[in-house]
C-alpha positions in Angstrom: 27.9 25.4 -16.1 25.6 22.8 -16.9 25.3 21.6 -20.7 21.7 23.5 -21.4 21.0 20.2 -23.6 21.6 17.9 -21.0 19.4 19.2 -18.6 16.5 19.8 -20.9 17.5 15.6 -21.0 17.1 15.1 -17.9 13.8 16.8 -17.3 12.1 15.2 -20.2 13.5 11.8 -18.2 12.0 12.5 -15.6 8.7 13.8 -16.9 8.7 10.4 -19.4 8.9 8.2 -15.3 6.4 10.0 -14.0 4.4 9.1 -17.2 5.4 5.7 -16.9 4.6 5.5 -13.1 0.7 6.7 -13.9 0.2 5.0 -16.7 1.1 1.6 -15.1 -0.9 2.7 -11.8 -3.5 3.8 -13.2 -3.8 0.7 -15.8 -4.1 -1.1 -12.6 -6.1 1.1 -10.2 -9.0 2.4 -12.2 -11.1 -0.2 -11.7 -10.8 0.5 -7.4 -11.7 4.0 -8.2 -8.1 4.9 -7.3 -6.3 7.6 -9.6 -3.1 8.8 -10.1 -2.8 12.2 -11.1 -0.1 15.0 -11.7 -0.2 17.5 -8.8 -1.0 20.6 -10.2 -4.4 22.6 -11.0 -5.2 21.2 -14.7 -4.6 17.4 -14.1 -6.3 17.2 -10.6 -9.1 19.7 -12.2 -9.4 17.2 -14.9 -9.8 14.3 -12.6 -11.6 15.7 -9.6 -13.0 19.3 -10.9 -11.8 22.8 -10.3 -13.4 22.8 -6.8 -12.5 19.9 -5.3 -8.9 20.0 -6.9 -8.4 23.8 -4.8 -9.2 21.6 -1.9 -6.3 18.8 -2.3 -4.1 21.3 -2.9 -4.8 23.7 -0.3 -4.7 20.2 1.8 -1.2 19.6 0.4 0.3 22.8 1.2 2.6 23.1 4.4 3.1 25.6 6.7 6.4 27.6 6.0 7.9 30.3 8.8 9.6 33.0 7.0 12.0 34.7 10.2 12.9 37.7 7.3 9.4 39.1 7.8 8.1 36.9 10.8 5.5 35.5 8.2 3.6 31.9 7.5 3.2 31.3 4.0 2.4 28.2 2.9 4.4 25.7 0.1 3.9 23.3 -2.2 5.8 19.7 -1.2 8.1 18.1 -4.1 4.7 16.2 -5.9 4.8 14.4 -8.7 2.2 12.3 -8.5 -1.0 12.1 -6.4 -2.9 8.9 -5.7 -6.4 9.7 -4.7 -9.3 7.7 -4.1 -12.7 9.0 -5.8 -15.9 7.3 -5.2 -18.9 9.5 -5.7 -18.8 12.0 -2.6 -15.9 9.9 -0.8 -12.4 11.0 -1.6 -9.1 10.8 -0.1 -5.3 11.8 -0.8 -3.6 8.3 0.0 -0.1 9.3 -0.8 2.2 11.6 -3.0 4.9 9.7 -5.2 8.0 11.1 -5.9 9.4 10.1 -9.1 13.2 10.1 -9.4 15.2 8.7 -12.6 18.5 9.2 -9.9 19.3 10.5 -6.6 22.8 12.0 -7.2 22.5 13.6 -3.7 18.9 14.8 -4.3 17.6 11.9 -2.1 17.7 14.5 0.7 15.1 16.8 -0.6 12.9 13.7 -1.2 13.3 13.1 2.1 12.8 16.5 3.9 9.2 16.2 2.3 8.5 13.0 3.9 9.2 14.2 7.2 7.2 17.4 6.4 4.5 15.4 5.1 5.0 12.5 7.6 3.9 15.3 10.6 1.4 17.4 8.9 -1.0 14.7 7.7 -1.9 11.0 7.2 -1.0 10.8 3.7 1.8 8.7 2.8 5.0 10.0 0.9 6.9 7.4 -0.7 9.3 7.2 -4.1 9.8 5.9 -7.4 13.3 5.5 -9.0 14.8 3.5 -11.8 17.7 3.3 -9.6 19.7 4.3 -13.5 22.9 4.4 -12.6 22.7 0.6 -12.2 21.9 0.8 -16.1 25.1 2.3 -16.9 27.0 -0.1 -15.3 28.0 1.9 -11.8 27.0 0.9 -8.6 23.2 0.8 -7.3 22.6 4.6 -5.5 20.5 2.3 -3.2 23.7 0.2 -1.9 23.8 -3.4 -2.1 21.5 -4.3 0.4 20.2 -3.3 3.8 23.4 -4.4 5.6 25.5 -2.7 2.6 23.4 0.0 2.2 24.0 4.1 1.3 23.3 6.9 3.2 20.6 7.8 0.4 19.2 4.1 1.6 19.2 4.9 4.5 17.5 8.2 5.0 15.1 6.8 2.2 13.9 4.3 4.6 13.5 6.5 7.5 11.7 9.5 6.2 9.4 8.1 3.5 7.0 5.4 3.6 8.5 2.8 1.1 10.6 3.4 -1.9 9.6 1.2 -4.8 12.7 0.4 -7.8 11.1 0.3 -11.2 12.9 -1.6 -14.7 13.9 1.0 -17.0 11.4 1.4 -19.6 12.7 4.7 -21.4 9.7 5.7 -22.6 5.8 5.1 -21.8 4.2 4.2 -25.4 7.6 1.0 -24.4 5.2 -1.8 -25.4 6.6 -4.2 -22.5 4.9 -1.7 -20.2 1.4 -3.0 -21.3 2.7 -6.4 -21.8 4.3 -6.4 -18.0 0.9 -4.5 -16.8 -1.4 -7.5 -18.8 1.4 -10.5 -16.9 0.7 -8.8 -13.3 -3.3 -8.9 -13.7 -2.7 -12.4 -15.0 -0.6 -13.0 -11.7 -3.8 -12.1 -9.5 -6.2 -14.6 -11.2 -3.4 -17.0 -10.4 -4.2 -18.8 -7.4 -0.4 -18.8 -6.4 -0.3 -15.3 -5.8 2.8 -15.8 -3.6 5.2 -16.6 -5.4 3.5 -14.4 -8.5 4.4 -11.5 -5.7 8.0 -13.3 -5.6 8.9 -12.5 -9.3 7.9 -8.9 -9.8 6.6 -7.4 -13.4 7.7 -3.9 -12.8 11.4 -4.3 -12.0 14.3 -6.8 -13.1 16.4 -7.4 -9.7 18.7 -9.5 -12.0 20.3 -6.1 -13.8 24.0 -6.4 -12.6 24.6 -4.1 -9.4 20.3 -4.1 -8.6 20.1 -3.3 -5.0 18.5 -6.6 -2.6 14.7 -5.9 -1.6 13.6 -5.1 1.9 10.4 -4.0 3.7 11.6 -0.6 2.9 13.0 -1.2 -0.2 10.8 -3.1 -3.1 9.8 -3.5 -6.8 6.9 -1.4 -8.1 4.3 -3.8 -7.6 3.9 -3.7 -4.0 2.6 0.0 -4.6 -0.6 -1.5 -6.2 -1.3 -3.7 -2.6 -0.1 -0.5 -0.4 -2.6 1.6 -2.3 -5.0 -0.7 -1.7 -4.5 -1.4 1.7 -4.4 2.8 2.7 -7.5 3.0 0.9 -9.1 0.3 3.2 -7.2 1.9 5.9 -8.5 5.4 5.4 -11.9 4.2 5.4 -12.0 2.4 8.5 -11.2 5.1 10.0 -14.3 6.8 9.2 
């Protein structure tokens, strides 16, 4: 049986990323009127108010065939975080991050909500990981690159829309979080933008056993430009 103090470990892990993930987001976001949120009732209420925050969720929800009873209910998708535009009356969902200190085989419900969510809607569904096993000196869940890659690479890149590697920060009041927020701000001021985008803020690919980048697979940054671009995407659809 599972040491009771080590899980309670691991689930305050994972509830510090997730922290970590908004806080660096929305550090960056707010100012495109682009928040991310926790996806349950009191932080979407908080953001959105009760009403509209009934109507993400009920937009989140997925159509579940029970054959025991021959009923549809409806479920809630594996949501961390929501990233959702706000503008006076406009509004989208852009996407739902999932936030995942390690995979350790659980890469394939991540995945099972992509496809579900990938079907059912145009949000995207994409995750976050700190890859930690790489921290303690094993091998990168990710594999070592694209040609070396993982099963949990690989279904990664096929059912989700990107997965983004963050550095380990271990907690969110970490002051090289703001520091590493206040040197990627810097970076878009700078007129060479490239190669800012080259070096990223939010991940070290020099930690010993880091997995290689690929379209799929990428530091945390290049969720800042993806947001942006679906929310420019969204609207020119209108």
């Amino acid at each position: 049986m599972d040491d009771p103090a080590a899980q309670a470990a691991r689930a305050q892990a994972g509830k510090d990323l997730e922290t970590i993930v908004a806080k660096i987001l929305n550090l960056l976001l707010n100012d495109h009127k682009v928040y991310i949120v926790r996806g349950n009732d009191q932080s979407l209420s908080a953001v959105l108010g009760a009403s509209l925050a009934k109507q993400v969720i009920d937009y989140s929800k997925l159509p579940v065939k029970r054959p025991c009873d021959q009923r549809q209910i409806e479920d809630y998708p594996d949501s961390d975080l929501f990233v959702i535009y706000k503008n006076g009356t406009d509004w989208r969902v852009l996407a739902v991050i999932s936030c995942k200190v390690s995979f350790h085989s659980r890469h394939t419900m991540v995945t099972f909500w992509g496809l579900a969510i990938r079907v059912s809607s145009n949000m995207k569904y994409v995750c976050v990981t700190e890859d930690a096993d790489i921290h303690r000196g094993k091998r990168s869940e990710l594999g070592k690159s694209c040609r070396e890659s993982t099963a949990a690479r690989r279904i990664l890149e096929s059912f989700t829309a990107r997965t983004y590697v963050i550095k380990q920060y271990k907690s969110p009041e970490n002051p090289q979080l703001e520091e590493d927020v206040r040197h990627f701000l810097e970076g878009l001021r700078d007129s060479t933008r490239r190669s800012r985008r080259a070096t990223p803020c939010f991940d070290d690919p020099n930690v010993p056993n880091h997995t290689e980048y690929c379209p799929s697979v990428c530091p945390l940054d290049e969720l800042y430009f993806d947001t942006l671009r679906w929310r420019d995407e969204a609207f020119a659809e209108k």
